[in-house]
PDB file of N, CA, C and O in Angstrom, chain B, residues numbered from 101:
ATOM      1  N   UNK B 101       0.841  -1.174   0.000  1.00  0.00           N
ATOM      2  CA  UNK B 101       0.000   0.000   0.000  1.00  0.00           C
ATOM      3  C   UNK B 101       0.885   1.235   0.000  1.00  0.00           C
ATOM      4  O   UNK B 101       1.902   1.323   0.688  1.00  0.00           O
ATOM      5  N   UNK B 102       0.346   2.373  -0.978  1.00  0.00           N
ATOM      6  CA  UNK B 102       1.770   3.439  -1.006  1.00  0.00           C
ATOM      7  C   UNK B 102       1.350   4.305   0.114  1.00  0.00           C
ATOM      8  O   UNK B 102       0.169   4.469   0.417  1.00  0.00           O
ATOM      9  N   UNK B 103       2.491   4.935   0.809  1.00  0.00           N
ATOM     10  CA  UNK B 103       2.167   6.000   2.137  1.00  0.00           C
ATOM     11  C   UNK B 103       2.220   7.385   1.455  1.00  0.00           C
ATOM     12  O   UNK B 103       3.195   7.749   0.798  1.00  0.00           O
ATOM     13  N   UNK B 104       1.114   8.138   1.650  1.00  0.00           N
ATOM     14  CA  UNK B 104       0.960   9.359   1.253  1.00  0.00           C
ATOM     15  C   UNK B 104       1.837  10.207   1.954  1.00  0.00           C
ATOM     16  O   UNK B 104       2.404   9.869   2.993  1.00  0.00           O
ATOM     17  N   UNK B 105       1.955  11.242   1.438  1.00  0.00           N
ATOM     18  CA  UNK B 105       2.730  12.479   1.820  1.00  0.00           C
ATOM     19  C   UNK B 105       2.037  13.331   3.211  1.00  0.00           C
ATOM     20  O   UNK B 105       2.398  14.466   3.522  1.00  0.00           O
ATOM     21  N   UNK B 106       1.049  12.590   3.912  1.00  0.00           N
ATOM     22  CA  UNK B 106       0.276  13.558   4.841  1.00  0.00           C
ATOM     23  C   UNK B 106       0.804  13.523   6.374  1.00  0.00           C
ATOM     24  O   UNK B 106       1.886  13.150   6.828  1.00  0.00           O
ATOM     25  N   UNK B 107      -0.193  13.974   6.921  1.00  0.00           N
ATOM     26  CA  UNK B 107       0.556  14.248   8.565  1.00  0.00           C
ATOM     27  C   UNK B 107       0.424  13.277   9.137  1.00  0.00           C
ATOM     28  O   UNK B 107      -0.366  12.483   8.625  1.00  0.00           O
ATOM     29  N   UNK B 108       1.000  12.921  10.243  1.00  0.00           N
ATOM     30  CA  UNK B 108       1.575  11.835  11.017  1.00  0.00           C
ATOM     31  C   UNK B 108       0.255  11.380  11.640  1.00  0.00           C
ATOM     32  O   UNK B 108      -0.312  10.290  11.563  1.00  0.00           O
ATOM     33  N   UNK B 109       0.014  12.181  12.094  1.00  0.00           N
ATOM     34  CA  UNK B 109      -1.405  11.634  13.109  1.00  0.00           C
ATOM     35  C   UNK B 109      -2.969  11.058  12.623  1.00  0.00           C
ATOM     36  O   UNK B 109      -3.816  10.469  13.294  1.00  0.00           O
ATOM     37  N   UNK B 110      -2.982  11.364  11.570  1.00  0.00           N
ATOM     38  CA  UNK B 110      -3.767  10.980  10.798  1.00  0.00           C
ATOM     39  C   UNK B 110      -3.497  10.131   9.586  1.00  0.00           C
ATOM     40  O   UNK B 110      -2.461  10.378   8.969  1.00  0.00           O
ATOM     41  N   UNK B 111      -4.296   9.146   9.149  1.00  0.00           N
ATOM     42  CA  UNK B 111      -3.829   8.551   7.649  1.00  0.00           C
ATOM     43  C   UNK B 111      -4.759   9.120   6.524  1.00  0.00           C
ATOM     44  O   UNK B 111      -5.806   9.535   7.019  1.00  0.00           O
ATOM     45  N   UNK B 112      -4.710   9.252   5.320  1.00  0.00           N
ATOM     46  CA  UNK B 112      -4.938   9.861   4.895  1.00  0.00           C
ATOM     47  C   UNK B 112      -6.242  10.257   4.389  1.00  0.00           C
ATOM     48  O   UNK B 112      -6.466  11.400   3.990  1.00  0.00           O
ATOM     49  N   UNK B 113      -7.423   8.979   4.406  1.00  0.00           N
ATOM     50  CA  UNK B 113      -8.746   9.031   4.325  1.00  0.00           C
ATOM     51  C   UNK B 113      -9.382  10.012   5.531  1.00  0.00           C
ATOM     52  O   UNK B 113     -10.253  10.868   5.377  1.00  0.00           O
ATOM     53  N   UNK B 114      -8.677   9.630   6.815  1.00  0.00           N
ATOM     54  CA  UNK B 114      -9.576  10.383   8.064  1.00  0.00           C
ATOM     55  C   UNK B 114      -9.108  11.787   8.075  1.00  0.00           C
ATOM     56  O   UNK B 114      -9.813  12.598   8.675  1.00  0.00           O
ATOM     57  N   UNK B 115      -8.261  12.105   7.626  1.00  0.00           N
ATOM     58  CA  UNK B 115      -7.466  13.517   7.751  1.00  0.00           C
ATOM     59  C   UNK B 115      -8.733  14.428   6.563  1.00  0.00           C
ATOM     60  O   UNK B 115      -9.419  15.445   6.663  1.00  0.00           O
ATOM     61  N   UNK B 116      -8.495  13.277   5.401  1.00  0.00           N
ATOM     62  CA  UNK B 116      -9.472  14.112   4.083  1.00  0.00           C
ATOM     63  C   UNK B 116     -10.618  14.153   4.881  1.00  0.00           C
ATOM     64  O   UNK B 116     -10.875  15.340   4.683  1.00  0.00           O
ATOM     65  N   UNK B 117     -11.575  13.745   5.688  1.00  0.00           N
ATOM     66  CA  UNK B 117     -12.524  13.857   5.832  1.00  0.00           C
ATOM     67  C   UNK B 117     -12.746  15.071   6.802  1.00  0.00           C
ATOM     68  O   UNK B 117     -13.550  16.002   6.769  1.00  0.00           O
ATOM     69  N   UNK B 118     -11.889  14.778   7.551  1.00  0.00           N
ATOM     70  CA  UNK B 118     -11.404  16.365   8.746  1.00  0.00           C
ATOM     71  C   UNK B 118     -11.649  17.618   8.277  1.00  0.00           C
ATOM     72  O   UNK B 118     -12.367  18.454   8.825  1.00  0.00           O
ATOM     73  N   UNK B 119     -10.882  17.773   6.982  1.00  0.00           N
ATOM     74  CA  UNK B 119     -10.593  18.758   6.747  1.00  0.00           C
ATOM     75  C   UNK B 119     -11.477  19.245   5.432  1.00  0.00           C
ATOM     76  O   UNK B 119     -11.368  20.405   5.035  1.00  0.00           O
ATOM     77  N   UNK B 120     -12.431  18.221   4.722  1.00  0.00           N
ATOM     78  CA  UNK B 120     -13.229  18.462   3.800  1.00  0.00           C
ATOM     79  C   UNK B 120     -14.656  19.002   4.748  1.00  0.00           C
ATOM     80  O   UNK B 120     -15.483  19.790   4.289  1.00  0.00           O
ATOM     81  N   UNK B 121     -14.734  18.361   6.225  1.00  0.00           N
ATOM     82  CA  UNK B 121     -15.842  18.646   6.887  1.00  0.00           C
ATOM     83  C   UNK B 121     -15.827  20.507   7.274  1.00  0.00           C
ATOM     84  O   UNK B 121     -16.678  21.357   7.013  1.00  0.00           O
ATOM     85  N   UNK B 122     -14.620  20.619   7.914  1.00  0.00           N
ATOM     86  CA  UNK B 122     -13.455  21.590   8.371  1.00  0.00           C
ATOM     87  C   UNK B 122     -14.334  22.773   7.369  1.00  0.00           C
ATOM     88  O   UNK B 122     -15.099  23.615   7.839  1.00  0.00           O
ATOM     89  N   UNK B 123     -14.061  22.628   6.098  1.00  0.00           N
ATOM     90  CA  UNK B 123     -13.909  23.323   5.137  1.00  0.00           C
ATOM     91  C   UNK B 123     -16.041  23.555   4.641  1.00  0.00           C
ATOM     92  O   UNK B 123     -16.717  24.413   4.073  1.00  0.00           O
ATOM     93  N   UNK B 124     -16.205  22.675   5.073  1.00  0.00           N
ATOM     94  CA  UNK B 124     -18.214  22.662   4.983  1.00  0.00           C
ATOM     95  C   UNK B 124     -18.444  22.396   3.854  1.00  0.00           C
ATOM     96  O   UNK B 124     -19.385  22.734   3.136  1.00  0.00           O
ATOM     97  N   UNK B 125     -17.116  21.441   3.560  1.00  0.00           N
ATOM     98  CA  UNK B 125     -17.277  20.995   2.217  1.00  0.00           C
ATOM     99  C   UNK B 125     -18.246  19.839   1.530  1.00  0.00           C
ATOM    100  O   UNK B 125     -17.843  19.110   2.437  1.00  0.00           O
ATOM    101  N   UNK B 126     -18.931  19.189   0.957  1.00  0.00           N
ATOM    102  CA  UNK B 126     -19.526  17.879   0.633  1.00  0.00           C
ATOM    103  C   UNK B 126     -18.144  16.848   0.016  1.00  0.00           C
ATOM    104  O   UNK B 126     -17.080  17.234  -0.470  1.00  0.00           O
ATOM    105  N   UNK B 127     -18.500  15.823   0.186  1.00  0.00           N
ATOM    106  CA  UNK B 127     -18.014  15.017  -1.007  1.00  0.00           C
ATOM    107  C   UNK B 127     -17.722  15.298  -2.249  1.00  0.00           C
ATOM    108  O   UNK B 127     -16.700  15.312  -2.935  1.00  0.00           O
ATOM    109  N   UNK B 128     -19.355  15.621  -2.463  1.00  0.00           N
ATOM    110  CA  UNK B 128     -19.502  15.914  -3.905  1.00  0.00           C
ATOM    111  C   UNK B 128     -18.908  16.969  -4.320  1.00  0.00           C
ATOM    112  O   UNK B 128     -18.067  16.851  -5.211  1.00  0.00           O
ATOM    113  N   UNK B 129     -19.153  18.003  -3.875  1.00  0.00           N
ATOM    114  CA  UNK B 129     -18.128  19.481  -4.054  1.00  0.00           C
ATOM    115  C   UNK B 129     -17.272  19.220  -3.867  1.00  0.00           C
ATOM    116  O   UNK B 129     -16.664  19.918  -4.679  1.00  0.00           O
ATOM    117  N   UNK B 130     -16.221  18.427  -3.131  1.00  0.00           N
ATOM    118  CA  UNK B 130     -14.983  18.246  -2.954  1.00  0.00           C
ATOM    119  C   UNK B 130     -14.410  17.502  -4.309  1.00  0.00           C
ATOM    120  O   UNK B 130     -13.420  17.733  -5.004  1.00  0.00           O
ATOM    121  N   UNK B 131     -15.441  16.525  -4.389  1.00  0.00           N
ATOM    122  CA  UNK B 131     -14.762  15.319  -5.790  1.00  0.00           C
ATOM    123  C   UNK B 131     -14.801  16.593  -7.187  1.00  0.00           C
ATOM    124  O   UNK B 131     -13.855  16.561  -7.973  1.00  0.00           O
ATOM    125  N   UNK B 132     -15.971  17.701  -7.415  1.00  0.00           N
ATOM    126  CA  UNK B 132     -15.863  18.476  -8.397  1.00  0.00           C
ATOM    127  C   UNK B 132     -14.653  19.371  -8.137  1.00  0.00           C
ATOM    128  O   UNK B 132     -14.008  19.715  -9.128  1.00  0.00           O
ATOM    129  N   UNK B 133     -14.236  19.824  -6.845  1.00  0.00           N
ATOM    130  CA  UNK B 133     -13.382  20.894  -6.824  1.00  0.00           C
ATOM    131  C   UNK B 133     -11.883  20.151  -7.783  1.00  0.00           C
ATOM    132  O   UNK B 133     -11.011  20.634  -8.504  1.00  0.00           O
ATOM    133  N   UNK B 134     -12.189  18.889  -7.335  1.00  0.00           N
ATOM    134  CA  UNK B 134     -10.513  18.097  -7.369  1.00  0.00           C
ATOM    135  C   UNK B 134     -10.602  17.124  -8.886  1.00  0.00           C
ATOM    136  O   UNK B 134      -9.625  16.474  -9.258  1.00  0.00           O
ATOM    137  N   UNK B 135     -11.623  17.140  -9.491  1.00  0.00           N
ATOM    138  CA  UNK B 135     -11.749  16.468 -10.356  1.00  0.00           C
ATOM    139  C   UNK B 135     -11.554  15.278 -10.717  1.00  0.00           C
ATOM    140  O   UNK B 135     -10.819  14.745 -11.549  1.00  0.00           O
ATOM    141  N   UNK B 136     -12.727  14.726  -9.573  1.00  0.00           N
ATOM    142  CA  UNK B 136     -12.595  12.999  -9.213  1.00  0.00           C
ATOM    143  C   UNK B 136     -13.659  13.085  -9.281  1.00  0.00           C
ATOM    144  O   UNK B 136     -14.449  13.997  -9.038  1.00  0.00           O
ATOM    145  N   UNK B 137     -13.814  11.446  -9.864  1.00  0.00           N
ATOM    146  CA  UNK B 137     -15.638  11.259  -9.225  1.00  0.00           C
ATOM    147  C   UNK B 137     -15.512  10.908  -7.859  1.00  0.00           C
ATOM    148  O   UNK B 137     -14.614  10.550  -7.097  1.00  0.00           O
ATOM    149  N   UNK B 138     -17.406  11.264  -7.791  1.00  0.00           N
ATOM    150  CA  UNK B 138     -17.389  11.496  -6.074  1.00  0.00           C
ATOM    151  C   UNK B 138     -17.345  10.053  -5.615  1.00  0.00           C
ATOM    152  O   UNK B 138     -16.762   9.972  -4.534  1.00  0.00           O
ATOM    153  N   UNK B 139     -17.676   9.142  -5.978  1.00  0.00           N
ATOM    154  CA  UNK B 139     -17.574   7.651  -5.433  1.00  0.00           C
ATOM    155  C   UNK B 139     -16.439   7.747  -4.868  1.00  0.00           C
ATOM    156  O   UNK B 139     -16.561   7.568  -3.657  1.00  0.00           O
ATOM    157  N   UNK B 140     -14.839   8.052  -5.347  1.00  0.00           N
ATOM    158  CA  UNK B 140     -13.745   7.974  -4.826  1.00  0.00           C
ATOM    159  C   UNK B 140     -13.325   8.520  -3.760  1.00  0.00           C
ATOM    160  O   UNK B 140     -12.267   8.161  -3.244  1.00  0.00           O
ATOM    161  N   UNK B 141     -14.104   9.500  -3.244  1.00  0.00           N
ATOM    162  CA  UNK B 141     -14.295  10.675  -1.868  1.00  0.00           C
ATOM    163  C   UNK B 141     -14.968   9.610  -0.842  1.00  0.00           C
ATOM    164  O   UNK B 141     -14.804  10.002   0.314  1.00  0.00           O
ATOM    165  N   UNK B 142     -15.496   8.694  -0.896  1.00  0.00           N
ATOM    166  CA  UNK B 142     -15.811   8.142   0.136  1.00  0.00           C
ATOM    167  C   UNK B 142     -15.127   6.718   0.130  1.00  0.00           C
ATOM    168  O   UNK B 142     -15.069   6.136   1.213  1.00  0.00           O
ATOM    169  N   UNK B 143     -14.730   6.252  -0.723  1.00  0.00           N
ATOM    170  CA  UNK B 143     -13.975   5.344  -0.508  1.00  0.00           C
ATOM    171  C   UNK B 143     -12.405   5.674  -0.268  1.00  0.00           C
ATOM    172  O   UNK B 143     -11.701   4.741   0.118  1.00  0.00           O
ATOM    173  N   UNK B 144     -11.863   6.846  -0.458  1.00  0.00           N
ATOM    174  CA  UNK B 144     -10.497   7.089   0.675  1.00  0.00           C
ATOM    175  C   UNK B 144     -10.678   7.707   1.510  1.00  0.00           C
ATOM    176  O   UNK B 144      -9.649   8.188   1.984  1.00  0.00           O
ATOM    177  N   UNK B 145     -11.901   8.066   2.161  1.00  0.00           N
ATOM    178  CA  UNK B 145     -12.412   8.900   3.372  1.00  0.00           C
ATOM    179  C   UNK B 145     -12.449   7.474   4.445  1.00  0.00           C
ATOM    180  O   UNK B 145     -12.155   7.604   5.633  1.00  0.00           O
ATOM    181  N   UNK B 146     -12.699   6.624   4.076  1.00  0.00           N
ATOM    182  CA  UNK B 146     -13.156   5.126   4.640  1.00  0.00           C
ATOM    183  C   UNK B 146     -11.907   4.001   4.623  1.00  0.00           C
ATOM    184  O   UNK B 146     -11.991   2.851   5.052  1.00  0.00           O
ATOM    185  N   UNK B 147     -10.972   4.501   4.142  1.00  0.00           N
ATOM    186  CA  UNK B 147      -9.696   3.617   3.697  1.00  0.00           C
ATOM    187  C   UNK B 147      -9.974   2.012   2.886  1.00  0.00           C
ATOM    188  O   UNK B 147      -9.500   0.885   3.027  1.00  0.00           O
ATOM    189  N   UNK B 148     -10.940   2.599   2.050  1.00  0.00           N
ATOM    190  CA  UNK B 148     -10.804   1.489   1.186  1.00  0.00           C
ATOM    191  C   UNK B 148      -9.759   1.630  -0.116  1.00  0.00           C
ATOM    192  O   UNK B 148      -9.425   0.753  -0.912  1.00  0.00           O
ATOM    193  N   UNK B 149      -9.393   2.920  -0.062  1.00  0.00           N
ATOM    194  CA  UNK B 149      -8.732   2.878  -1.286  1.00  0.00           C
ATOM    195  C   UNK B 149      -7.851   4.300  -0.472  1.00  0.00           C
ATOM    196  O   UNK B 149      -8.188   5.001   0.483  1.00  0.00           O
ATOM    197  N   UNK B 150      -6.457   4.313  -1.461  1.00  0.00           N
ATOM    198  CA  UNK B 150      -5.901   5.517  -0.936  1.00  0.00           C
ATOM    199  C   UNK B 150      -5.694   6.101  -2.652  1.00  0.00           C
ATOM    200  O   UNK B 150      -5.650   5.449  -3.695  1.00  0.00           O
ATOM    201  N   UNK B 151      -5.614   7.318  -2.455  1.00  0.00           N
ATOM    202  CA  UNK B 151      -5.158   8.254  -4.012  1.00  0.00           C
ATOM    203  C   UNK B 151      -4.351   8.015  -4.938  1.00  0.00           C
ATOM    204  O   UNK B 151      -3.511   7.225  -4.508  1.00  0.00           O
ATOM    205  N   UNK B 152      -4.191   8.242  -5.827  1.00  0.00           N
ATOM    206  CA  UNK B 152      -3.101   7.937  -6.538  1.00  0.00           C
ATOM    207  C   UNK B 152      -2.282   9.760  -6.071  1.00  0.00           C
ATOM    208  O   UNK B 152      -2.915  10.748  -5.698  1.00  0.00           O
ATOM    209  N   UNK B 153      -0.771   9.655  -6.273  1.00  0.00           N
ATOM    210  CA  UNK B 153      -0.470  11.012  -6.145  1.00  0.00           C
ATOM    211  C   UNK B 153      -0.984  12.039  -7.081  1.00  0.00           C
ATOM    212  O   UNK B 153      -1.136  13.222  -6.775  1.00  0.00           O
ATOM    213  N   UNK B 154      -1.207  11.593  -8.078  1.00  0.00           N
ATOM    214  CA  UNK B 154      -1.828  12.853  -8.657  1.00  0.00           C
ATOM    215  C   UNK B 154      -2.994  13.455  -7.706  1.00  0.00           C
ATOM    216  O   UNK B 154      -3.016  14.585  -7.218  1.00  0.00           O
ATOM    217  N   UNK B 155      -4.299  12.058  -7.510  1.00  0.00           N
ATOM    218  CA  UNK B 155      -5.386  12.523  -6.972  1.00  0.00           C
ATOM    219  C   UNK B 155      -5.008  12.808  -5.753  1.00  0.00           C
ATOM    220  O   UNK B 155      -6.126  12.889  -5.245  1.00  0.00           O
ATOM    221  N   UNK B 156      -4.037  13.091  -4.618  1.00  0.00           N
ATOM    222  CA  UNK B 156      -3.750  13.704  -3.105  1.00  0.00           C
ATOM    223  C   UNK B 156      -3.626  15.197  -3.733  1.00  0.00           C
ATOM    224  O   UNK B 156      -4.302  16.161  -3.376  1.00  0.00           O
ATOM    225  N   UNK B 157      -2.652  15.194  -4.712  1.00  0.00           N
ATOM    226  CA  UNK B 157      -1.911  16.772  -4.852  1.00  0.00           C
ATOM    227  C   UNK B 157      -3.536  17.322  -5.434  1.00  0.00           C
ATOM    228  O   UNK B 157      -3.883  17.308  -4.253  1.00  0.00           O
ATOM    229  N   UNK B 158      -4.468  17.658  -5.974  1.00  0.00           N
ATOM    230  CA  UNK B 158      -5.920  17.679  -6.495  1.00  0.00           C
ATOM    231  C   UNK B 158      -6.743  17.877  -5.556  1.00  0.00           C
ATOM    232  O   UNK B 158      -7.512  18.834  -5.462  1.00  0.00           O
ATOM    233  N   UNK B 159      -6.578  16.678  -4.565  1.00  0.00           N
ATOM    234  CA  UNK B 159      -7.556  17.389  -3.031  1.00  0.00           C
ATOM    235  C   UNK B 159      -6.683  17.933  -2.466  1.00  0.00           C
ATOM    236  O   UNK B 159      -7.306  18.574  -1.620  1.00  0.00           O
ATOM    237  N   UNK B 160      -5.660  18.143  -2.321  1.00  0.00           N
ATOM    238  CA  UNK B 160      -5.190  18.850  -1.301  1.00  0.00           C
ATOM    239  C   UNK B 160      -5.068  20.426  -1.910  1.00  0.00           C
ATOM    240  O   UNK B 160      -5.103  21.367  -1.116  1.00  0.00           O
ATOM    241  N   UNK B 161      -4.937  20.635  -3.203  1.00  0.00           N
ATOM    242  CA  UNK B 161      -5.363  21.775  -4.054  1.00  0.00           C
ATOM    243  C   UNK B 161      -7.030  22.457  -3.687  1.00  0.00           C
ATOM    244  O   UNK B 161      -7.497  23.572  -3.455  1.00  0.00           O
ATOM    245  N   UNK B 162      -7.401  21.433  -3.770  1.00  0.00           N
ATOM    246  CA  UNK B 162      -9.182  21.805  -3.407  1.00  0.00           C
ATOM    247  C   UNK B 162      -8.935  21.970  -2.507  1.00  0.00           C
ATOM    248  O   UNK B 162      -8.766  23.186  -2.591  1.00  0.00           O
ATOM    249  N   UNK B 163      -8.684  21.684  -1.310  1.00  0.00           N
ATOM    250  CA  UNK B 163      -9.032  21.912   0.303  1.00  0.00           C
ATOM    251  C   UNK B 163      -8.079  22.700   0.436  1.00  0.00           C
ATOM    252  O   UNK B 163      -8.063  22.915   1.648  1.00  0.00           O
ATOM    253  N   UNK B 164      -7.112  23.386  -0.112  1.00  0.00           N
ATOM    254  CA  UNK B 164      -6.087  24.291   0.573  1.00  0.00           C
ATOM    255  C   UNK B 164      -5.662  23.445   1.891  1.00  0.00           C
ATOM    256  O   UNK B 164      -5.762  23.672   3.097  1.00  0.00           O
ATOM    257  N   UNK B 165      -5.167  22.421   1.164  1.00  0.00           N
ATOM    258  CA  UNK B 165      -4.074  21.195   2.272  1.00  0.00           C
ATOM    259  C   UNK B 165      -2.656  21.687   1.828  1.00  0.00           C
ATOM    260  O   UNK B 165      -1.905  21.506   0.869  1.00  0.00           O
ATOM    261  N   UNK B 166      -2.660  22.560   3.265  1.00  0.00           N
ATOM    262  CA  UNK B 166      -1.462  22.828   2.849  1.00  0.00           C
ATOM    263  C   UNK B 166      -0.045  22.199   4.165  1.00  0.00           C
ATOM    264  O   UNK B 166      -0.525  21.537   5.086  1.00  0.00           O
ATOM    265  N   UNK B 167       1.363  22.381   4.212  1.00  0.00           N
ATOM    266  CA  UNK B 167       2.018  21.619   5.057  1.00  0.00           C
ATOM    267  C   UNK B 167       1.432  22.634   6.900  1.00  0.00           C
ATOM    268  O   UNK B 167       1.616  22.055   7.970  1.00  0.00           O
ATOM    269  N   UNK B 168       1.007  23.586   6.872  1.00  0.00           N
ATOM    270  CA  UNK B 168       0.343  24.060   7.963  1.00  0.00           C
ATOM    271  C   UNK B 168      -0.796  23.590   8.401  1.00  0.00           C
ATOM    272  O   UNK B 168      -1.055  23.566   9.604  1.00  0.00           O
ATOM    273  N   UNK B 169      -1.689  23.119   7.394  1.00  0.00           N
ATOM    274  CA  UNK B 169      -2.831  22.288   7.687  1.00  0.00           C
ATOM    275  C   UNK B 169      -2.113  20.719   8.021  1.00  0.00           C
ATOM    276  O   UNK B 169      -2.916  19.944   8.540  1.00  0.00           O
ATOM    277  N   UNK B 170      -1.229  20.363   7.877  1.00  0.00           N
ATOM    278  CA  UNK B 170      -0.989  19.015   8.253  1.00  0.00           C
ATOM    279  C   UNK B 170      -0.129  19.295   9.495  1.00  0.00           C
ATOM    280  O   UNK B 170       0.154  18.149   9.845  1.00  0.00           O
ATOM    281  N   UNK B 171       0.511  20.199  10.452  1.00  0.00           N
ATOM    282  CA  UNK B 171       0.834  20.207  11.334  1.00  0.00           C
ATOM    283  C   UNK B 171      -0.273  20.967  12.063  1.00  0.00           C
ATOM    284  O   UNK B 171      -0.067  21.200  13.254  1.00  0.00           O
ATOM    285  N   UNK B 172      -1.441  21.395  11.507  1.00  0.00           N
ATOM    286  CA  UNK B 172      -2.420  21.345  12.511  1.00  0.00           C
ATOM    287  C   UNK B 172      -3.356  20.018  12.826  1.00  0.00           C
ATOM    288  O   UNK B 172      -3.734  19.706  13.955  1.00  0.00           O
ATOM    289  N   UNK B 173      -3.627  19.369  11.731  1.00  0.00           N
ATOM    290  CA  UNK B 173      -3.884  18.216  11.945  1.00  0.00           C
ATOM    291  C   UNK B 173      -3.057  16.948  13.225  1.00  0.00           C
ATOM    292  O   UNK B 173      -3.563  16.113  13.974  1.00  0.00           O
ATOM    293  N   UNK B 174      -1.567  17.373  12.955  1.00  0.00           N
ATOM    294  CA  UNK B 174      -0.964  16.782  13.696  1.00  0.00           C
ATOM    295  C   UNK B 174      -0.900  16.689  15.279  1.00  0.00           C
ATOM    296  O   UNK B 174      -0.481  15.755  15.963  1.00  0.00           O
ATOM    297  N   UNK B 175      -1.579  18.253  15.786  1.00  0.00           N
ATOM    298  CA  UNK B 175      -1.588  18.393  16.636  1.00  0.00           C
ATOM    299  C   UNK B 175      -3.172  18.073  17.341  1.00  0.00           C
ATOM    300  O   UNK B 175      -3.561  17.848  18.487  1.00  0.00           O
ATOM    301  N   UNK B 176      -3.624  18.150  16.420  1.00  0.00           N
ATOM    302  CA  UNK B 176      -4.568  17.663  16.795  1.00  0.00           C
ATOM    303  C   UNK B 176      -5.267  16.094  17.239  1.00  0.00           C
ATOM    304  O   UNK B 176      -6.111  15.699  18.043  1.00  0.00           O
ATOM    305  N   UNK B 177      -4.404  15.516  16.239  1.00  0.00           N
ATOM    306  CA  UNK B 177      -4.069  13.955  16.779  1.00  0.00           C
ATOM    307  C   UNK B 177      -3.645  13.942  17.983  1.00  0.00           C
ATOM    308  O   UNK B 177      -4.354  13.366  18.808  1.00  0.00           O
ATOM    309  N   UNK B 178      -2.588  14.464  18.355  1.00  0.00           N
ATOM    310  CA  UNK B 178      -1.659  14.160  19.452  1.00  0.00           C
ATOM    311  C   UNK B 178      -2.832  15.029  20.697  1.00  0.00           C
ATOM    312  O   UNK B 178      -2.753  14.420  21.763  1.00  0.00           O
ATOM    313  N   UNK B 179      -3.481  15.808  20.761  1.00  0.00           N
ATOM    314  CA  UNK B 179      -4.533  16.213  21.616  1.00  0.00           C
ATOM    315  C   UNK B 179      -5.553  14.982  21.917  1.00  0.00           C
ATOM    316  O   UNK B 179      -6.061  14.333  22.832  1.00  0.00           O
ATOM    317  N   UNK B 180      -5.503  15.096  20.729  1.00  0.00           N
ATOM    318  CA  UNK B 180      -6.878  13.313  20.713  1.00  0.00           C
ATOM    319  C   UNK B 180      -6.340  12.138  21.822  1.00  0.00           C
ATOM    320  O   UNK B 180      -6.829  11.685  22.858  1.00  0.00           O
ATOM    321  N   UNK B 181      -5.414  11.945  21.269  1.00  0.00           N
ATOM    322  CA  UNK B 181      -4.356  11.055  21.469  1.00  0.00           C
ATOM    323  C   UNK B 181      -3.873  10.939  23.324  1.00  0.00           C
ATOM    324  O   UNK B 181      -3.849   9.934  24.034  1.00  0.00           O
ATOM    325  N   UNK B 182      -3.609  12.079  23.601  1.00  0.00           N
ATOM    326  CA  UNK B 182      -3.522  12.143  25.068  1.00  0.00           C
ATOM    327  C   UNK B 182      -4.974  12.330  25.778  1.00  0.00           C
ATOM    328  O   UNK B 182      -5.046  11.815  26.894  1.00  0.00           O
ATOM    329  N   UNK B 183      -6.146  12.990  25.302  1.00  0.00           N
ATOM    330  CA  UNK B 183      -7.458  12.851  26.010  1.00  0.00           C
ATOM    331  C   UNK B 183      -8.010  11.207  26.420  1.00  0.00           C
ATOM    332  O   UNK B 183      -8.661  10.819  27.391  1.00  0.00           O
ATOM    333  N   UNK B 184      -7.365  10.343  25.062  1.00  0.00           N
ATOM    334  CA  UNK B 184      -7.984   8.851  25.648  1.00  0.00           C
ATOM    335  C   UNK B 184      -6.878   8.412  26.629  1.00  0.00           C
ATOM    336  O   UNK B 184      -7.277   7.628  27.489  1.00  0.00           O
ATOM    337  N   UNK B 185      -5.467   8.776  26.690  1.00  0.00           N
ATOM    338  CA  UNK B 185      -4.586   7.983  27.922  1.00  0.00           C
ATOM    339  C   UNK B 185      -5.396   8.907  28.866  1.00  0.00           C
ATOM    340  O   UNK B 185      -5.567   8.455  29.998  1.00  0.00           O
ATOM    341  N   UNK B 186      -5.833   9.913  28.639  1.00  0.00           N
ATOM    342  CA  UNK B 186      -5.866  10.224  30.103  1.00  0.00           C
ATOM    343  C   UNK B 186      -7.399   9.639  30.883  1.00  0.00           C
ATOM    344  O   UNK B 186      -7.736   9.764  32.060  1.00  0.00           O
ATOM    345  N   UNK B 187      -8.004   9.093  29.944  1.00  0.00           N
ATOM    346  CA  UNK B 187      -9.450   8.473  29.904  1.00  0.00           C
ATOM    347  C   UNK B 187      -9.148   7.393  30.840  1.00  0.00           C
ATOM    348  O   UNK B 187      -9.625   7.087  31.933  1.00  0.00           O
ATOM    349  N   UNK B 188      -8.028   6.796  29.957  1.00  0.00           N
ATOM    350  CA  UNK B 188      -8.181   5.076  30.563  1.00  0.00           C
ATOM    351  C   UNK B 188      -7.171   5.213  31.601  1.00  0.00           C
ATOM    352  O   UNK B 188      -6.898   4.258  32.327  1.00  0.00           O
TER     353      UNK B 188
END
């Protein structure tokens, strides 16, 4: 399986979905912004499938994914991330 170029804390379907929600984006508007069909927006939102690099660099064009959005993402994992140790 190829590893995308995205932030650590996230893989790359749950991050797209973060940040397509983030953005009050749809699927569907997202798959037109990036010029995918929309079927493919929910199947790497779900990790059934991951992008080809063309199609990452395309959404991440649409969503203004940029390397600041992936170290906010990152931190945001790592927030996540310590709320459940501190759970259990």
């Amino acid at each position: 399986m190829r590893q995308t170029g995205t932030c650590r804390g996230f893989e790359f379907g749950p991050a797209l979905r973060v940040l397509r929600a983030a953005r009050g984006m749809s699927q569907m508007e997202t798959a037109s912004a990036a010029r995918i069909d929309a079927k493919f927006i929910s199947h790497i939102e779900t990790g059934k499938m991951l992008p080809s690099e063309a199609w990452e660099q395309r959404l991440r064009a649409a969503l203004g994914w940029t390397p600041e959005v992936d170290a906010a993402l990152d931190a945001l994992a790592e927030a996540l991330a310590a709320g459940r140790e501190e759970a259990a």
